[in-house]
Each structure stands twice: as C-alpha cells, then as structure tokens.
C-alpha positions in Angstrom: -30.1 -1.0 0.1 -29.3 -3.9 1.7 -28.1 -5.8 -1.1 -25.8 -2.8 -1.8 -24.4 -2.9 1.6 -23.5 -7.1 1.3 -22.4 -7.0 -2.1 -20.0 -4.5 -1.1 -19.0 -6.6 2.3 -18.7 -9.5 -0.4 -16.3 -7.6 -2.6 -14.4 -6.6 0.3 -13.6 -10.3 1.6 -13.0 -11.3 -2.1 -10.9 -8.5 -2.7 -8.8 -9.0 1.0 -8.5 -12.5 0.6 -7.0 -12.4 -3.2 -5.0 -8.5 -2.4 -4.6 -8.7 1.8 -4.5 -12.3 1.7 -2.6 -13.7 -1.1 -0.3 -10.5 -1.0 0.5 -11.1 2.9 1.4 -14.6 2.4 3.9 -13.3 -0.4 5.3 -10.2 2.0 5.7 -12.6 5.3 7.6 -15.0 3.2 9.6 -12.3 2.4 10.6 -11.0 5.6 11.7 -14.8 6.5 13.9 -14.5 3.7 15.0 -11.5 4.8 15.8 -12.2 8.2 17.6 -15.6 7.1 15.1 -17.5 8.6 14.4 -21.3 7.8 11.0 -21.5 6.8 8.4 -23.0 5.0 5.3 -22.4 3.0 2.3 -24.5 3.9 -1.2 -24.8 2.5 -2.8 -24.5 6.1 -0.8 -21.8 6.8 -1.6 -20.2 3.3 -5.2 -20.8 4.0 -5.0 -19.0 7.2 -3.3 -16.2 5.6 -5.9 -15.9 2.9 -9.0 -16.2 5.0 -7.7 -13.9 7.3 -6.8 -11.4 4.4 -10.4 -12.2 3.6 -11.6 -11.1 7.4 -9.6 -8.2 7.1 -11.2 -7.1 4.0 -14.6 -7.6 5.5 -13.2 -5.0 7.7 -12.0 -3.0 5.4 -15.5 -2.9 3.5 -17.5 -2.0 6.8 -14.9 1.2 7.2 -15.5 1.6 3.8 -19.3 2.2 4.3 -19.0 3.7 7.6 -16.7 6.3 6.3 -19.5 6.9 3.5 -22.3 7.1 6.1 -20.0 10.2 8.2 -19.2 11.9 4.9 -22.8 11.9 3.9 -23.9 13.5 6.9 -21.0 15.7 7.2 -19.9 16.7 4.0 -22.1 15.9 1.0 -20.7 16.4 -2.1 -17.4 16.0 -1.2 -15.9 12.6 -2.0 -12.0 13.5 -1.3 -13.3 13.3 2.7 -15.0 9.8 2.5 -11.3 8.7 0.6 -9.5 10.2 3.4 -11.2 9.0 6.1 -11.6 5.1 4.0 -7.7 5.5 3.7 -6.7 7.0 6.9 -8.5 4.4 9.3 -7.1 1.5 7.0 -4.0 2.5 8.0 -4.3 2.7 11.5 -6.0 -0.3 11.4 -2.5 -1.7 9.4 -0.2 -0.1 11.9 -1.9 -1.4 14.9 -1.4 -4.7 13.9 1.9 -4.9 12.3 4.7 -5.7 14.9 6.8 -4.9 15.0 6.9 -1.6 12.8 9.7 -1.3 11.4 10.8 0.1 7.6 10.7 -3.1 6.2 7.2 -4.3 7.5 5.7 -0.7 6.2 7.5 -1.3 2.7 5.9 -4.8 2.2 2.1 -4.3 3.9 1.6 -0.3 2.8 1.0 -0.7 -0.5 -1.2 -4.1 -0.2 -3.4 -2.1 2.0 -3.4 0.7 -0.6 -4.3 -1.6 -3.1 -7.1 -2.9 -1.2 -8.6 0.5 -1.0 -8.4 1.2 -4.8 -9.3 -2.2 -5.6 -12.3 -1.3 -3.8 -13.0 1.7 -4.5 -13.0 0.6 -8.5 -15.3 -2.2 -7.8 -18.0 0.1 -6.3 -17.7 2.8 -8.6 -17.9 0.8 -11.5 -20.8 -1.5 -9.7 -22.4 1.8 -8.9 -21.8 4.3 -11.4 -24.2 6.9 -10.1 -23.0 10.5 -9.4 -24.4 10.6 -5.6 -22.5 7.0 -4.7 -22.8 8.3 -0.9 -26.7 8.6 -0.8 -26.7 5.5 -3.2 -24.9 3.6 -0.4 -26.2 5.1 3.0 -29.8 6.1 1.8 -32.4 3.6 2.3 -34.9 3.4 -0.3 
C-alpha cells in the first residue's frame, strides 16, 4: 500500500515538473510576449519553474488519492465521481493561484492542468490495471 501511495506521489512530481513545469515556463514566456514585455529566459528561472511544476504535481497527486479515499467511502463503484472531484479541486487549486485571471491566463494554464490530470490518470491505470483501482489505492493490505 504504501509503495502504491509514493509511486504515485513520484509520478505526480515527474509528471508536474515535465507537464506543470516545463509547460508553465512555455505559457509565462508567452504572456511576456504577449504583453510586449522585454524579457528573458534563464536556467535558474527555468529550474524554479520546473521544480515548482514538480511541487505542484506532488500536490496534484495527494488530491489525486484523497479524492480516491472520499469516492471509496462514498460512492464505490463509481469512478466518474473520484474524476470529478480529482478535476474539480485541480482547478480550484489553478484559479487560486493564477493572477490575475484573466482569458488569456485561463487559455494557456487550463489545458496544462488538464493534461496533468490525464497524464495521471494514464499512468495509474496502466500501473494498476485492476478493476477496483479505488480499494487497490485506499485499502491497506
């Protein structure tokens, strides 16, 4: 159980630095552009970027199994729930802290976040191919 539960925490930090990480750099480099802004790309500042993507997707994989410990107990069997709740708080999480929210800021960090969550989702299902993932993930053994 345990080993599930950091494997999973692993995929999410290796998943949010490479998706949240890599892809944020990319989408703040292009609001600078958009706004006409002088700027420049810097590995420290890349490296923040990524290991922050990579914090955030350590975040992203505890909601992940949270979300799977509330829809066990809640509603068994019923897998759309766990997605909506995974999907929902991630994008709370996203619009708390983008600012400002605005169109353009929702264009560019919407779909990295949605990525994320399928990226994730993939890895775990294909990592644990069982039928009952939930009471694979949240059921100590």
């Amino acid at each position: 159980m345990r080993g599930r539960i950091g494997a999973i925490i692993v995929y999410g930090a290796l998943l949010g630095a490479l998706i949240l990480g890599g892809g944020g750099r990319v989408a703040m480099r292009a609001i600078t552009i958009m706004n006409g802004v002088q700027g420049s790309v810097t590995p420290s500042g890349t490296l923040t970027v990524v290991l922050a993507g990579a914090a955030s997707g350590i975040g992203g994989a505890v909601i992940y199994l949270i979300a799977a410990v509330i829809v066990r107990h809640v509603a068994p069997k019923r897998e759309w729930i766990r997605h909506f709740v995974f999907g929902g708080s991630l994008m709370l999480v996203t619009l708390r802290g983008l600012n400002p929210v605005d169109l353009v800021r929702l264009a560019l960090f919407t779909p990295l976040v949605a990525s994320f969550a399928m990226a994730l989702e993939l890895v775990v299902r294909r990592r644990y191919p069982r039928v009952d993932r939930q009471a694979e993930l949240t059921t100590a053994h």
